[in-house]
N, C-alpha and C positions, 0 to 999 in steps of 0.2 A: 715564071714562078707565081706571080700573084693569080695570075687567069685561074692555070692548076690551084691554086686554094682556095678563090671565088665558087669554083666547081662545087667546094667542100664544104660551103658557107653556110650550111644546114649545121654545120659541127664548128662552133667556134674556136675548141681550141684549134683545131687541124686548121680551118682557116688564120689563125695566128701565127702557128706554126709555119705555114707557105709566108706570110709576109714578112716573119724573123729571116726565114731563107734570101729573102729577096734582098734583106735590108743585109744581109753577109755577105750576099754576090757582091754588089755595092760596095760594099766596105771593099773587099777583095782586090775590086776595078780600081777604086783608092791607092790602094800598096800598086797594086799594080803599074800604073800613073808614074806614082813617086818612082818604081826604080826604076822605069825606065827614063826619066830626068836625070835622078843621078847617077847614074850609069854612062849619061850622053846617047841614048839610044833613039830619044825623044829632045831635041834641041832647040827647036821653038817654044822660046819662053812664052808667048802671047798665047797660042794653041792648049801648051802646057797649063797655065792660071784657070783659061778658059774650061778646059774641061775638069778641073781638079774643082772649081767650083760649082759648076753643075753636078757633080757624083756626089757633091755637099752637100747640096741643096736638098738636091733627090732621097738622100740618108736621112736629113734632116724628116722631110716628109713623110718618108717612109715609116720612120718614130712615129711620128704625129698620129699616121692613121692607126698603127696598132695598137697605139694609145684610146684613140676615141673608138676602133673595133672593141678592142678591155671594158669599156668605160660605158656603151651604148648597144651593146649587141639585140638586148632582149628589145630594143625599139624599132629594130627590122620588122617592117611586113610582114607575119607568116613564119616568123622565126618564133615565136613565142608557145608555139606549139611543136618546134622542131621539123616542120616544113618552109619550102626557102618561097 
């Protein structure tokens, strides 16, 4: 997802728009995670933590950067004119 709206990075919202998508798949993988723990489907605890804090981590980041894309976009190279 984020590749596809790097592609688009001429168009900031559209490139925003691909890294909200990203940061929902993420989220998604999260629930996902959870019910397969409690469900018992997934029963290693250590595996379980592990990756429930990586999709955290990652979410977290993913914020981060649509934040500073919001925040800095016109300081791109070659964007200031609408070429990338």
């Amino acid at each position: 997802m984020i590749v596809e709206g790097y592609g688009r990075r001429r168009y900031k919202a559209d490139f925003i728009r691909y890294l909200v998508f990203s940061q929902s798949e993420c989220d998604e993988t999260i629930v996902h995670l959870d019910f397969l723990f409690e469900t018992g489907s997934l029963t290693d605890k250590i595996k379980f933590d592990d990756l429930r804090s990586k999709y955290d981590l990652l979410s977290k980041r993913i914020n981060k950067f649509i934040q500073w894309v919001d925040d800095n976009w016109n300081e791109f190279p070659g964007t200031e004119t609408g070429n990338p």
